[in-house]
C-alpha positions in Angstrom: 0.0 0.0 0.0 1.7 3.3 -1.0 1.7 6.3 1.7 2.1 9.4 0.8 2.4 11.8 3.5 3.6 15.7 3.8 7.4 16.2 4.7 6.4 19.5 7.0 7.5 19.0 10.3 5.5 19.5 13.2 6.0 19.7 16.9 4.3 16.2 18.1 5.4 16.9 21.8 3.2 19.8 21.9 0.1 17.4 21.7 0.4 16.5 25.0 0.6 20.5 26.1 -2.6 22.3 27.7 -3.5 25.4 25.9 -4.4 28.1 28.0 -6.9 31.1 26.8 -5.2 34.3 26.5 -5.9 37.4 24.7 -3.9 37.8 21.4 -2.0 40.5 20.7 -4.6 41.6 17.5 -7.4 41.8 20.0 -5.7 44.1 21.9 -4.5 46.0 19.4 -8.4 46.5 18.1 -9.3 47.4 22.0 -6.9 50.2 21.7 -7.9 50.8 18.0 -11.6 51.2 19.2 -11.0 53.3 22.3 -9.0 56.0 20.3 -11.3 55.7 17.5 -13.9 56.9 20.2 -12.0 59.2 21.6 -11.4 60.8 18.6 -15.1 61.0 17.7 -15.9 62.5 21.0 -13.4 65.3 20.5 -14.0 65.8 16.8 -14.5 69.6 15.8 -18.3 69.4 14.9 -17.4 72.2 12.2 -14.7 69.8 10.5 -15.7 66.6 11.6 -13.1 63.5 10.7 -12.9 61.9 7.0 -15.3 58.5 6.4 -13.0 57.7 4.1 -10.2 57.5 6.6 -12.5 56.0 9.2 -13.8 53.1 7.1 -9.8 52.8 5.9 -8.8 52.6 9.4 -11.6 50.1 10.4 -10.5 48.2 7.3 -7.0 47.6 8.2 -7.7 46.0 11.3 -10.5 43.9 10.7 -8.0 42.7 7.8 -5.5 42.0 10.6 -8.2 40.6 12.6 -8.9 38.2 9.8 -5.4 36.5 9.3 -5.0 36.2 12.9 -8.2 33.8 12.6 -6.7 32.5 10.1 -3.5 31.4 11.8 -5.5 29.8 14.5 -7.3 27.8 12.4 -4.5 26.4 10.4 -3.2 25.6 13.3 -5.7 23.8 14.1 -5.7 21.9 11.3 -2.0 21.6 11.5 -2.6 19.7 15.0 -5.0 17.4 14.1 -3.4 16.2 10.9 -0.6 15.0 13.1 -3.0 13.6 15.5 -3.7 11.5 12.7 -0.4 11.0 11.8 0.7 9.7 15.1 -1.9 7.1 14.7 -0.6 6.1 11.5 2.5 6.2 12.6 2.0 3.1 15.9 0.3 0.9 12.8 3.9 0.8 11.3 5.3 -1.2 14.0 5.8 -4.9 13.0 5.4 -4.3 9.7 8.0 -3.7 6.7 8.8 -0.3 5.1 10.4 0.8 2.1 12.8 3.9 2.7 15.8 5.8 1.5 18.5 3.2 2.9 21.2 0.9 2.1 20.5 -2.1 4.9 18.2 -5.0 4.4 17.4 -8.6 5.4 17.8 -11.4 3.3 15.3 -14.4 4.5 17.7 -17.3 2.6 14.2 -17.8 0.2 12.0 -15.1 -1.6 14.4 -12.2 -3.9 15.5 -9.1 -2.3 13.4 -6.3 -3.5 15.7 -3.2 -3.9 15.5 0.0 -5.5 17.5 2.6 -6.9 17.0 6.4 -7.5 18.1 6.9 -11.0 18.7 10.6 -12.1 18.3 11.5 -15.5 21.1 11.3 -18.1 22.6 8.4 -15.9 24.3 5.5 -17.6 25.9 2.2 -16.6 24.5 1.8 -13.7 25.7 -1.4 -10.8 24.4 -2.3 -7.6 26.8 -4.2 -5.4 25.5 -6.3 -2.9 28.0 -6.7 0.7 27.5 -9.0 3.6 27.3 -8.7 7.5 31.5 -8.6 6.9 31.6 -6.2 3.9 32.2 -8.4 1.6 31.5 -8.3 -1.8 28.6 -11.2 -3.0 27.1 -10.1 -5.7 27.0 -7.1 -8.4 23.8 -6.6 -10.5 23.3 -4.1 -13.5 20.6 -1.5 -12.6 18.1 -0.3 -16.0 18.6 3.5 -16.5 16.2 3.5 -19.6 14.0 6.0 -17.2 15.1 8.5 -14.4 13.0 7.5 -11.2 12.9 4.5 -9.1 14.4 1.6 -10.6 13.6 -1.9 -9.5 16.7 -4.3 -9.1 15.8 -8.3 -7.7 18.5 -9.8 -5.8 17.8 -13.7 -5.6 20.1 -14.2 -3.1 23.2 -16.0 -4.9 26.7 -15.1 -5.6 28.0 -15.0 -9.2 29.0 -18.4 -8.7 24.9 -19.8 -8.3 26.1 -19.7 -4.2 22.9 -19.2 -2.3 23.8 -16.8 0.3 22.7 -17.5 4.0 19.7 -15.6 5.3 21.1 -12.4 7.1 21.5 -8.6 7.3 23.2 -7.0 3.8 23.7 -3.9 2.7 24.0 -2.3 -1.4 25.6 0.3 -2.9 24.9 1.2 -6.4 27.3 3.2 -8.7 26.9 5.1 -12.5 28.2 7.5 -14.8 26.6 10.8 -16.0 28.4 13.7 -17.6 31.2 11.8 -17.9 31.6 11.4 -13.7 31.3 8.5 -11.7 28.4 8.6 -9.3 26.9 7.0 -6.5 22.8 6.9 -6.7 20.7 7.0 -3.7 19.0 3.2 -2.8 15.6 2.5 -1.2 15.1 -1.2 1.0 12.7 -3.2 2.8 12.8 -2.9 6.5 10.6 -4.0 9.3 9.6 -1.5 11.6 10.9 -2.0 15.3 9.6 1.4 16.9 8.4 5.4 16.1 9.3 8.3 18.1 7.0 11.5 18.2 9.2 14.9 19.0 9.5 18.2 17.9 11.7 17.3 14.3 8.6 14.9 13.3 7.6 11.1 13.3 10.8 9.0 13.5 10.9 5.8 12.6 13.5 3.3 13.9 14.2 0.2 11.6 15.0 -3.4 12.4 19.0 -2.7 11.2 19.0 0.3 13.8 18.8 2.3 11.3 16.4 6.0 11.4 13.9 7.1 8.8 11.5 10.1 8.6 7.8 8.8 8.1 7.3 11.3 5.7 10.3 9.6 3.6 8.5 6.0 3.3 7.3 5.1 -0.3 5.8 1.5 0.9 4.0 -0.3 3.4 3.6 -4.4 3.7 
C-alpha cells in the first residue's frame, strides 16, 4: 500500500501540552484601536468633523488583521490534528515492513530481495553491489537507467557463482556514470519497523537494522 504523507515538520510533543486562553495581541491592538477611534469621535470639531474615508480605511485595516489572525488559528488547528492523525498512522507501522531511502536489508535465505535505486536523469551504466554482514562483496547486479525515477533491481540471493547466500542482514551500494563522472545513486530497502518516536523534528521511525527514517520519507508499506 503506498503512503504518501507531507514532509512539514510539526511539533508532536506539543500534543500532550494544555493550551491556556489568553488574549492575542490583535485583540488588543483593536481594543486600543476602538477606544482611540472613540475618543477621537468624541473630541472631533463638529465644524470639521473627521474623513469616512479614513475612518472606514482605518476600520478596514484592522478587521483585515483581525482576519489573518483567525486565520493562523485555524491552520493551526488543522495543523494539529493532521498529526493527531499522523501519530496514529505512525503506531500501525510497528511490526510491519517499510520501504525507505536506505542501504540495509534482510535477506530471508528464500523469496528475492526487493531493492530499489533512484536513478537521475542522463545516468548510464549503472551497478548495484550487494556486501554481507563482513563487507564483503557477494554479488554485483546491472541496474536499468532507460527511465530517471525508481528503478527496481531483484537480488535472488546468490553469488555469481549460483552460491545461495545464508539468510542475514546486507547492505548495497549502487554506482553510475553521468556527464562523464562517476556517481553513487541513492537506494531504497525493505525494512521491518521496530519502533516510532513522536518529538518536535517529526515522526521518526526506527528500523529493524538500527537504522532511522522520517515517516514522511517511506514510499511503501507491507
Amino acid at each position: 500500500m503506498a503512503n504518501s504523507v507531507s514532509s512539514t515538520q510539526f511539533d508532536y510533543s506539543s500534543l500532550n501540552v494544555r493550551n491556556t486562553t489568553t488574549r492575542t495581541q490583535t485583540e488588543e491592538q483593536q481594543d486600543r484601536f476602538m477606544k482611540l477611534l472613540v475618543k477621537q469621535l468624541q473630541s472631533q470639531d463638529p465644524m470639521n468633523p473627521m474623513d469616512n474615508a479614513q475612518t472606514t480605511s482605518q476600520i478596514a485595516q484592522i478587521n483585515t488583521v483581525s482576519g489573518i489572525e483567525k486565520l493562523n488559528q485555524t491552520m493551526a488547528g488543522m495543523a494539529g490534528m493532521y498529526a493527531g492523525t499522523q501519530v496514529m498512522q505512525a503506531a500501525g507501522l510497528i511490526g510491519k515492513e517499510v520501504l525507505s531511502p536506505g542501504k540495509g536489508f534482510h535477506f530471508d535465505g528464500n523469496a528475492a530481495a526487493d531493492l530499489r535505486v533512484d536513478v537521475p536523469y542522463g545516468a548510464s551504466n549503472a551497478m548495484l553491489s550487494v556486501y554481507d554482514s563482513t563487507g564483503v562483496e557477494v554479488a554485483k547486479l546491472p541496474v536499468s537507467t532507460d527511465q530517471a525515477g525508481l528503478s527496481a533491481v531483484k537480488w535472488d540471493g546468490k553469488k555469481a557463482d549460483g552460491t545461495m547466500m545464508a539468510a542475514g542482514d546486507y547492505k548495497i551500494t549502487v554506482t553510475a556514470e553521468k556527464d562523464g563522472k562517476k556517481i553513487a545513486l541513492d537506494t531504497s530497502t525493505w525494512q521491518k519497523v521496530k519502533s516510532v518516536e513522536f518529538g518536535s523534528d517529526g515522526v521518526g521511525v526506527y528500523l529493524a537494522d538500527g537504522g532511522k527514517t522520517n515517516f514522511g520519507s517511506i514510499i511503501q508499506i507491507q
